[in-house]
C-alpha positions, 0 to 999 in steps of 0.5 A, a space after each residue: 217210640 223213643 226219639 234221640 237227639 244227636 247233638 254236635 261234639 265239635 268243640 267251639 274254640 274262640 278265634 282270638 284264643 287260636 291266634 294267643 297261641 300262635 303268637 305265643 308258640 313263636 316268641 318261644 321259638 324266636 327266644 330260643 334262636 337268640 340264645 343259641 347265637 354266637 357270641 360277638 366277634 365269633 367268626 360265621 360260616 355262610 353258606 347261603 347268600 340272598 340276592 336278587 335274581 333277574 332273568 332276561 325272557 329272550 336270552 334266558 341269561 341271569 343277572 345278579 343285582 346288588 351285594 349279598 344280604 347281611 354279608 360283605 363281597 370280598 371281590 379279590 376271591 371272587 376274581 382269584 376263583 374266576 381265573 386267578 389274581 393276575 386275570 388270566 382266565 378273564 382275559 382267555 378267549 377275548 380277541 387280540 388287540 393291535 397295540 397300534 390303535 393306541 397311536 395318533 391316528 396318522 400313525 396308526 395307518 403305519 404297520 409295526 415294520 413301519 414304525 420300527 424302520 423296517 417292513 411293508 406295512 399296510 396301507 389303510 386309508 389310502 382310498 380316502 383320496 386327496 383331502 379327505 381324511 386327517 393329513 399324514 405327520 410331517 407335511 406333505 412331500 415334494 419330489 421332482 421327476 425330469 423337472 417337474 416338481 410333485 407335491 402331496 402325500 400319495 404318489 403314483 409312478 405310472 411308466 410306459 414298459 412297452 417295446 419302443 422304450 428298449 430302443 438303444 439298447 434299453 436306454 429309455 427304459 434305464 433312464 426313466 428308473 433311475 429318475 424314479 428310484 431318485 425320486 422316491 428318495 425325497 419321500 419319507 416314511 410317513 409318505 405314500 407311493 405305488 409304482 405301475 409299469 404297463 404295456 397292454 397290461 399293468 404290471 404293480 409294485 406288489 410286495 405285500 400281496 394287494 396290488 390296490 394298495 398305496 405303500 408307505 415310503 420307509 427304507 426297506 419299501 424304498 429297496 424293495 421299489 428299486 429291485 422291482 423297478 430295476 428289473 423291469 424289461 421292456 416288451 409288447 404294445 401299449 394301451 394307455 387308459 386302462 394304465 390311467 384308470 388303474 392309477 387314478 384308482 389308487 386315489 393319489 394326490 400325484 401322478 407321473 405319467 410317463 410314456 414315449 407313445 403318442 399313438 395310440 392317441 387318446 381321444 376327447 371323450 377318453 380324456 373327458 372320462 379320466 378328467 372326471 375319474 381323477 377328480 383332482 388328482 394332478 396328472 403329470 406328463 413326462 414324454 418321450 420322443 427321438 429329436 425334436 417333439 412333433 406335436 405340441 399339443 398332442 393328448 400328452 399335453 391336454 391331458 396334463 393341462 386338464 388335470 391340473 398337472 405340468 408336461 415335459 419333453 424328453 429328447 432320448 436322443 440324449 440317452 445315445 452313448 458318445 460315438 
């Protein structure tokens, strides 16, 4: 029987002569490239920039680092494509801003009616209290209420509107607004104030909606403040804590507490409370009483002697037209 060998055809190619023509293959192809170049100064279309991408894992965001390889950024374009030269549409959609934070921060406080010489305004920064927070611009203000002088930048006028202070014909009642309204013109704009008439309620000065707010002493609050207090009437019962607690609140550096009610009387321990809510405010006592007063030292007169404030008299008898 005939043996036949079969042997391998696979030709045997050295590993160096594959790579010679590889390496020879690709500098034709580079030589070509660079002769189908543009010459220089011939304008380049890109239509492809290379950058470098990073995408944040959470979010899923991308963000662009660097300039674009081999080719300048021209970012006037790039914003006229994003929303035109003027940044309109960069702008669209971001909040409004209240051009008043630009302002010194006391002014800030003050609304644009305020600054003008007009308007409500708010009252920001009222609850700070007295020495806390920068101090309004122009100084403190001083104002006197039948005699007695208040000096600060907040002030809380808090007055009895009870039945009794109608008597003869509603005397009392009109001369305790009179004194009022004067008073609120020592004040000036960059001042604070609130007025509050109880009985067994309280009624506030409350032209812009938050009764828990301080106003700013301008010309057109200053009006509003003489109709609201003009037109108050006098009617009901008395009940005066919750009158105190309310003003003391409001975190003024002044009260004028006016009442012609020695009863119901407030009682130590209630005097102890309003001493340690007031925490420095002064409580001024202004009383009203038919001839001679009775008792010297009645709740009207501690009250003011424990919270650093003045107390005063008033004969209403006075307030009686001439015979």
């Amino acid at each position: 029987m005939r043996v036949v060998t079969i042997r391998s055809l696979r030709p045997a190619l050295p590993s160096w002569l594959i790579s010679v023509f590889f390496h020879t293959t690709l500098l034709v192809v580079l030589a070509v490239s660079l002769q189908t170049s543009p010459p220089q100064g011939a304008a380049v279309e890109r239509t492809a920039e290379v950058g470098i991408v990073l995408r944040h894992v959470e979010s899923g965001e991308d963000y662009f680092e660097g300039e674009a390889h081999g080719a300048t950024t021209d970012h006037a374009s790039t914003n006229e494509q994003a929303g035109g030269g003027d940044f309109d549409g960069l702008l669209e959609g971001l909040p409004a801003t209240d051009p008043t934070a630009a302002l010194p921060d006391a002014f800030a406080r003050l609304g644009p009616g305020d600054l003008e010489g007009g308007g409500i305004g708010s009252a920001q920064g009222a609850e700070e209290g007295p020495g806390r927070g920068p101090d309004p611009v122009g100084g403190k203000g001083r104002t006197t209420l039948f005699g007695i002088e208040g000096e600060g930048y907040r002030f809380v006028y808090l007055f009895d509107r009870s039945g009794s202070m109608g008597w003869m014909n509603n005397r009392p009642l009109m001369a305790a607004a009179a004194q009022l309204i004067e008073s609120l013109r020592s004040l000036d704009r960059s001042h604070q104030f609130q007025i509050i008439f109880y009985n067994h309620q309280n009624w506030v000065f409350n032209p812009a909606g938050n009764a828990n707010r301080l106003l700013f002493a301008t010309d057109r609050n200053k009006e509003l403040a003489a109709r609201f207090v003009r037109g108050m009437t006098a009617d009901g019962g008395t009940e005066h804590e919750g009158a105190l607690l309310a003003a003391i609140a409001l975190r003024p550096d002044v009260i004028f507490f006016l009442t012609d009610a020695d009863e119901p009387r407030l009682w130590p321990a209630q005097l102890e409370r309003l001493r340690r809510r007031a925490a420095g405010t002064a409580i001024h006592t202004i009383e009203f009483g038919f001839g001679p007063q009775q008792n010297p030292r009645n709740f009207l007169v501690q009250l003011a002697e424990q919270n650093g404030g003045r107390h005063t008299y008033i004969d209403i008898s006075q307030f009686a037209p001439a015979p």
